[in-house]
Structure formats: structure tokens, C-alpha cells
C-alpha angles and dihedrals in degrees: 000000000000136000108346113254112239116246096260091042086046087048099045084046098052095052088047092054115026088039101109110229124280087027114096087201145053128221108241092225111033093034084069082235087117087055104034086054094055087053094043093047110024092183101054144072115236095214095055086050098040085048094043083056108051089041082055088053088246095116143009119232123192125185116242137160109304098003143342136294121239128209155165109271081235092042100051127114107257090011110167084359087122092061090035091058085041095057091033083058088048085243095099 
């Protein structure tokens, strides 16, 4: 297998790969990325690490039916929307 991909690598990976064509995220449960995580690091949660991650800027996590979806932050729905309605207010 290689060198182990770190958690954010394994994670950015993950999106990337696991995400079905025309979506820019994955769902954490159905995708099998809740699952896959748990085999690549035995020791860790994937929440915490999904949640340390998108409080770091790394990912964006939305809650949906059943879990939770996982993207990209340039990939994510609404993504920059705040500073666009701010210019588009002249106060940005």
C-alpha cells in the first residue's frame, strides 16, 4: 500500500474519488467513506476528524438525511455566497 495518507489527504482523497458524477460532494454514510476511514485508521473516529477538519478550513461539512455530506471548501453549495452578497451590497 504505500506510504499512509495522512487524514486530510485520506479525506480529500476520498471527496475527489467516491463523489458520483455531476455531485461535488460525498455523503459520509452511503458513499462507504464512514466505513473506508475506520479500515484505513483503526484507532480514530471519523466524525471528530471529519469535524477537526472543517473547523481547520480543510473541508465543508453540511447536514443531510442519514449523515452528513462532505466537500471541498471550493467545491461547496453556497461557497463564497456571504462576500458575493456583501460586494454585491457595496460593503464588500
Amino acid at each position: 500500500m504505500g506510504e499512509k495518507l495522512s487524514q486530510e489527504e485520506f479525506v480529500k482523497k476520498a471527496i475527489v474519488s467516491l463523489r458520483k458524477e455531476g455531485y461535488k460532494g460525498i455523503h459520509s454514510v452511503y458513499s462507504g467513506f464512514n466505513e473506508a476511514f475506520k479500515k484505513y485508521f483503526s484507532d480514530e473516529n471519523p466524525v471528530e476528524v471529519t469535524n477537526r477538519l472543517a473547523g481547520e478550513g480543510k473541508i465543508v461539512i453540511r447536514p443531510v438525511k442519514g449523515g452528513v455530506m462532505l466537500y471541498l471548501p471550493e467545491d461547496a453549495p453556497g461557497a463564497g455566497s456571504g462576500e458575493q452578497a456583501l460586494k454585491k451590497m457595496g460593503l464588500g
